[in-house]
C-alpha positions in Angstrom: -2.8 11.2 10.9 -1.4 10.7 14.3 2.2 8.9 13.4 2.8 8.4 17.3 -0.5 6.4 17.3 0.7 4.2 14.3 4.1 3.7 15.7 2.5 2.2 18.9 0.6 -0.3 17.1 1.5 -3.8 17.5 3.2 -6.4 14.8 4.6 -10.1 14.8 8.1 -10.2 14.8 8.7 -13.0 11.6 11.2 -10.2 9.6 12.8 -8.9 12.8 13.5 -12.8 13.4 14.4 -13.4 9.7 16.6 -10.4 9.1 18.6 -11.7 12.5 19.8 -14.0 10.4 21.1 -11.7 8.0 22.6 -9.3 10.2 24.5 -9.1 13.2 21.7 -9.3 16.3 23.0 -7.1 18.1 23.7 -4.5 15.9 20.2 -5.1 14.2 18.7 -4.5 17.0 20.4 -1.4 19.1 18.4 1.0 20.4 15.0 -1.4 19.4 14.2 -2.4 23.4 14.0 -5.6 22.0 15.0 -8.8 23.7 16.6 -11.0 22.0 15.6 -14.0 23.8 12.1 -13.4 23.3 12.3 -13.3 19.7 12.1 -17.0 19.6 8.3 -16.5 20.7 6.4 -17.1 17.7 3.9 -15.1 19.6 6.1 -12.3 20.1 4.4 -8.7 19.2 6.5 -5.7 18.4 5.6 -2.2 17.6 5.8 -0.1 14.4 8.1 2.3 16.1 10.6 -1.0 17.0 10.3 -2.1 13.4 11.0 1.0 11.6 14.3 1.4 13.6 15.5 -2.1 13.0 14.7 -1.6 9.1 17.1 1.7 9.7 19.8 -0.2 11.1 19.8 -2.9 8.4 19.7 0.0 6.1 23.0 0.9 7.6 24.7 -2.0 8.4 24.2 -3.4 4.7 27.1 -3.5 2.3 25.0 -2.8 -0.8 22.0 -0.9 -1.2 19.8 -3.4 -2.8 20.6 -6.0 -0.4 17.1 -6.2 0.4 15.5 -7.7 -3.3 18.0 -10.1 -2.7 16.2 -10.6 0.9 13.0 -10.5 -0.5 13.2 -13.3 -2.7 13.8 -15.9 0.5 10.3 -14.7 1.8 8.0 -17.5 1.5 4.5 -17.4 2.0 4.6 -19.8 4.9 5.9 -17.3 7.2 2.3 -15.0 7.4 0.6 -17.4 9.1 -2.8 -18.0 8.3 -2.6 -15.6 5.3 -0.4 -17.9 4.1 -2.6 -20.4 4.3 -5.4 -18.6 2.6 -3.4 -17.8 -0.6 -2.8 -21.1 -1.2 -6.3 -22.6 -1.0 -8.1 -19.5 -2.4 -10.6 -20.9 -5.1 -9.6 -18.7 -7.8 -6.9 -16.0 -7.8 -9.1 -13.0 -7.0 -10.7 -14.5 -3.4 -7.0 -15.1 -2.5 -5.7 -11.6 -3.2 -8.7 -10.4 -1.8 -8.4 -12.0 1.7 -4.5 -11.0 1.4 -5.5 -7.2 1.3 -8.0 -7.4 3.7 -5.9 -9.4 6.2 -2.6 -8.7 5.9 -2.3 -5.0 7.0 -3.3 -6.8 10.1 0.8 -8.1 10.2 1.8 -3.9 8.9 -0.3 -1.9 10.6 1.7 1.5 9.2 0.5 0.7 6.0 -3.3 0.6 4.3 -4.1 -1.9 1.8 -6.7 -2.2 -1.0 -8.0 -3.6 -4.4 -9.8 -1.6 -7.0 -10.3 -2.1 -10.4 -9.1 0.7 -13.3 -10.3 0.0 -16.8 -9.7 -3.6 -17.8 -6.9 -3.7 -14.9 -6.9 -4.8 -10.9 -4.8 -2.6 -8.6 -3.1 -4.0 -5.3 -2.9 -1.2 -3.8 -0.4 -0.1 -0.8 -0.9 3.4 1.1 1.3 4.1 3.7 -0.4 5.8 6.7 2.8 7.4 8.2 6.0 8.5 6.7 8.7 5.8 6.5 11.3 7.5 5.8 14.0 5.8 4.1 12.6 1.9 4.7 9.4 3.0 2.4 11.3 1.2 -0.4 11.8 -2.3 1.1 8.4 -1.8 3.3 6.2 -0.9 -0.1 8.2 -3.8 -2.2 7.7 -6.7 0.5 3.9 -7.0 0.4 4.2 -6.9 -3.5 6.9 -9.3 -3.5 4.8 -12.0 -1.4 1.9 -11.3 -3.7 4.4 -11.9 -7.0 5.8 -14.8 -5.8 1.8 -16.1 -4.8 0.8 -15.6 -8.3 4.0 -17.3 -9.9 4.2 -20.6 -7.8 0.4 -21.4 -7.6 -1.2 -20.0 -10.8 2.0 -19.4 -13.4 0.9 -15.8 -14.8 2.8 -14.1 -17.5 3.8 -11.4 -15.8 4.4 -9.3 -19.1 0.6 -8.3 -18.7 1.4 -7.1 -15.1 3.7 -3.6 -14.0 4.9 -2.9 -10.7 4.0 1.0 -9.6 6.1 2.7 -7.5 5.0 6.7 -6.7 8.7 7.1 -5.5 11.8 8.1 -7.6 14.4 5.5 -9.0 16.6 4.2 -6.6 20.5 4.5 -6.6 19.9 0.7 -8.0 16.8 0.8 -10.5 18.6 -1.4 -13.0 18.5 -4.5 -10.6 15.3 -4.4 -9.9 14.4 -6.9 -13.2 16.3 -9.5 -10.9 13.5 -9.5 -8.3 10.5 -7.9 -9.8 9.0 -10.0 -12.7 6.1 -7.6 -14.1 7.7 -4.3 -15.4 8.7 -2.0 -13.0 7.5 2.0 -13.4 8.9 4.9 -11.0 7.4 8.0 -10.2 3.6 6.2 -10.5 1.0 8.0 -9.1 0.6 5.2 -6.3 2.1 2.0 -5.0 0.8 -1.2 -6.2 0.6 -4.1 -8.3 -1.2 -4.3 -11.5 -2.7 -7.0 -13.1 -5.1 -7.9 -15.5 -8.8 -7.8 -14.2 -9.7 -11.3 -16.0 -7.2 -12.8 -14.3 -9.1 -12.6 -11.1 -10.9 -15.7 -12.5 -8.2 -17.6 -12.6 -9.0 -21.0 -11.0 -6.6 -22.6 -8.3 -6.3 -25.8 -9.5 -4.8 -26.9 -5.7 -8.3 -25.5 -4.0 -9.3 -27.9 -1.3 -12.5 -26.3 0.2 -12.3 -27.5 3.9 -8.1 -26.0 3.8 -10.0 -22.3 2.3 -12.6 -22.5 4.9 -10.0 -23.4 8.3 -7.9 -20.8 6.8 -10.8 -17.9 6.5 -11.6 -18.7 10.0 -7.9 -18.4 11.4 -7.4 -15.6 9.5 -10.5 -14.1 11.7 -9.5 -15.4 14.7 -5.9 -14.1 14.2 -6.6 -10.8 12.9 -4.6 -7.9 15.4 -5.9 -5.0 13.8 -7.8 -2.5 16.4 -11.4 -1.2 16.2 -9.9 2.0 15.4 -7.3 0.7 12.6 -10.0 -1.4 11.1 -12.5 1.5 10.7 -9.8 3.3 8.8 -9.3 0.7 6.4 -13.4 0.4 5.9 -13.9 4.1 5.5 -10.8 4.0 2.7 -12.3 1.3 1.4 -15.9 2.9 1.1 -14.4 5.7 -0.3 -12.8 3.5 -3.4 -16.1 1.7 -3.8 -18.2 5.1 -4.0 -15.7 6.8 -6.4 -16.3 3.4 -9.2 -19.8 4.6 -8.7 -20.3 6.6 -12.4 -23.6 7.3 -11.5 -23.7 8.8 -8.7 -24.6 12.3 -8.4 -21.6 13.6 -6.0 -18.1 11.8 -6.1 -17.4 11.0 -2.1 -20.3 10.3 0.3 -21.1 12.0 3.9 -19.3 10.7 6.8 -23.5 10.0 8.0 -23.4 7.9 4.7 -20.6 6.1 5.1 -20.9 5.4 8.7 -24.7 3.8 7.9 -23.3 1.6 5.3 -20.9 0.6 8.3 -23.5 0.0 10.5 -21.9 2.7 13.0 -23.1 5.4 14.6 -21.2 9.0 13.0 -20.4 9.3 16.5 -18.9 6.4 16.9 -17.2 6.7 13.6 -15.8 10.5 14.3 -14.4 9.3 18.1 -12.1 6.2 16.7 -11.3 8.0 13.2 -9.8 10.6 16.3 -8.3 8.0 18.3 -5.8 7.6 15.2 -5.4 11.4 14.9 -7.4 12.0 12.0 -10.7 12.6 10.7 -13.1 11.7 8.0 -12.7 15.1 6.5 -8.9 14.5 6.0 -9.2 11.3 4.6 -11.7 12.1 2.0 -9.2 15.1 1.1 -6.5 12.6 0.8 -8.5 10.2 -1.5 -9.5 13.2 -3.7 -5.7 14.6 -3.7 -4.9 11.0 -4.4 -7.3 10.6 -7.4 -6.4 13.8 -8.5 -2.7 12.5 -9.6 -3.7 9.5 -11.0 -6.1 11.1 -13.2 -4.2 14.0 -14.6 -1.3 11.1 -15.3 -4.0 10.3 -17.8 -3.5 12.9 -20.8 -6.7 11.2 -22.2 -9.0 12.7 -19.8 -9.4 16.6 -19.8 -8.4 18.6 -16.9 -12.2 19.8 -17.3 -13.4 16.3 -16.7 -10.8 15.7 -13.8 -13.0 18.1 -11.7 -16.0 17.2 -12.7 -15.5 13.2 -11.3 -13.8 14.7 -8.4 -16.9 16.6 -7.4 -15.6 20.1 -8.0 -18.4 22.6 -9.7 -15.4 24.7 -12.1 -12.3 23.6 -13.8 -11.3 27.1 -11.9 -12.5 26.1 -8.7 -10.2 22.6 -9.0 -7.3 24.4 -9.9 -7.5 26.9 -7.0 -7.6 23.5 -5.0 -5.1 21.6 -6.7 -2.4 24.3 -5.9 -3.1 24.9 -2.3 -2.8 21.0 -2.0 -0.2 20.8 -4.3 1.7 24.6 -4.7 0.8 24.0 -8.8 -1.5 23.9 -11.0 -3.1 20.9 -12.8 -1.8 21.9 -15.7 1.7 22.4 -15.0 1.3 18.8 -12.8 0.1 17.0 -15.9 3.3 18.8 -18.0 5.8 17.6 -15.4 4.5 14.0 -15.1 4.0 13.4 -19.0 7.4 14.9 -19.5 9.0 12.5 -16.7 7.2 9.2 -18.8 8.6 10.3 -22.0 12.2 11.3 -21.4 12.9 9.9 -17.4 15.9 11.0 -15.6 19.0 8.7 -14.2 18.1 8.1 -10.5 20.4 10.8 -9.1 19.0 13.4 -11.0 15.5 12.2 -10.4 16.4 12.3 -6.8 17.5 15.8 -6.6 14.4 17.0 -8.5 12.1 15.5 -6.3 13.3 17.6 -3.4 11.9 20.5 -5.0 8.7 19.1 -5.4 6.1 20.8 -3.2 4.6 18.6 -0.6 0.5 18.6 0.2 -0.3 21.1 2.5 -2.5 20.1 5.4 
């Protein structure tokens, strides 16, 4: 993936105008390019790149690490625009989360969004599609925060039978997170997202006007900034997920030709704005396997044996010769490690130090 592509992308301004209130403007905003003046454009489009350093200077000019759950909590869902509007006139929970996923990358275009189901749960999934440094923390917990606070005011879920994932190690200020985060709260997941109980998808919202659902659908249509290019990414993930909840199918992933026909795009077409991002549906489908691979070896109920098999690989050998050029281990040893995190988890500094030394995929 191209980072310079995704850092060019466009975004509404609403937190850069929010956190001005927070912070010193001026300070917030040095070395950003933007103009203050023309943040009172609710119009006004920024780009990834401006964002990311505004999130770093907040970062800095903060006087306590976790000033930002306390930031979070003031975001309502009013300020995403027609997203907003959709959440709160969704006919049941699940057509509302939905259309938040879909949609709402749209307003964070560094990051990829999706809902699949696991078992008897719903995952709201967050993948970042660059590498955000120190603001991943407040730019992972935001969408999941707005989603929380969605399913607390309109439908009043006990969030006991929810947990918050995060695939990164505790922060200097884990213990404060039960102030913000309602579900329980698990580091070290093998992705980012929210999970929830699949029956609540059913969940009926008992404010549902029909006319307010279908305005909203339509503005969040006519609204929508994502490009061509981002948009195919997010439908060739999405394929992807769908294809792999497939049991019976006969090979895990299908062929770029296969995916592109259920798109209704030419592979050509497909290949030449997959490029325009900087990647390529080989190296996506190689980081929904590596992907797949964690989360299913965090699973000590499911044999390394039958790991490879869903993951399309012909020999356990085969998958662990993979797994450790991807990963520099074995499966294994990964499945070791992670198990012996859940059981017996590290304070945050120590957790931080190890992670260091953990080897990175190779590309």
């Amino acid at each position: 993936m191209d980072a310079r592509v995704i850092e060019d992308l466009p975004m509404p301004a609403t937190y850069a105008r929010h956190l001005a209130r927070v912070f010193d403007p001026h300070a917030l905003f040095d070395g950003t390019g933007i103009d203050l003046a023309l943040l009172d454009d609710p119009e006004r489009r920024i780009t990834v790149r401006q964002v990311l350093r505004y999130i770093r200077n907040a970062l800095a000019l903060a006087d306590e690490p976790d000033w930002y759950l306390r930031w979070m909590r003031t975001l309502a869902d009013r300020f995403h625009g027609p997203i907003s509007g959709a959440l709160q006139s969704a006919p049941t929970l699940g057509q509302g989360v939905d259309v938040f996923v879909e949609f709402f990358p749209s307003r964070t275009p560094y990051m990829h969004m999706q809902g699949r189901n696991e078992g008897d749960r719903f995952l709201i999934e967050l993948c970042p599609l660059i590498d955000l440094g120190a603001s991943k923390p407040l730019l992972v917990e935001a969408p999941l925060m707005i989603v929380q606070q969605h399913l607390d005011s309109v439908y009043g879920v006990d969030f006991g039978e929810a947990s918050l994932m995060l695939d990164y190690p505790p922060t200097p200020y884990a213990d404060r997170y039960r102030r913000s985060f309602k579900p329980a709260v698990r580091f070290g997941a093998r992705c980012n997202a929210l999970a929830i109980p699949r029956a609540w998808r059913a969940l009926p919202n008992l404010g549902y006007i029909e006319s307010s659902w279908s305005h909203a659908l339509q503005q969040c249509e006519a609204t929508s900034a994502s490009s061509r290019e981002r948009e195919m990414l997010s439908q060739v993930r999405s394929c992807l997920c769908r294809a792999f909840e497939r049991s019976t199918r006969s090979r895990p992933l299908p062929t770029l030709e296969g995916v592109a026909n259920e798109l209704h795009v030419s592979p050509r077409t497909m290949i030449r704005r997959l490029r325009f991002l900087g990647t390529s549906y080989q190296e996506i489908t190689r980081d929904f396997l590596q992907a797949r691979a964690r989360e299913m070896l965090g699973n000590d109920e499911i044999t390394i044996k039958e790991v490879a098999g869903k993951l399309g690989f012909d020999t356990p050998a085969n998958f662990g010769r993979t797994f450790k050029r991807w990963f520099g281990t074995s499966p294994g040893s990964y499945r070791t490690t992670q198990l012996r995190d859940r059981r017996d988890p590290e304070p945050p500094s120590a957790a931080r130090k190890r992670s260091l030394r953990r080897p990175v995929a190779r590309r």
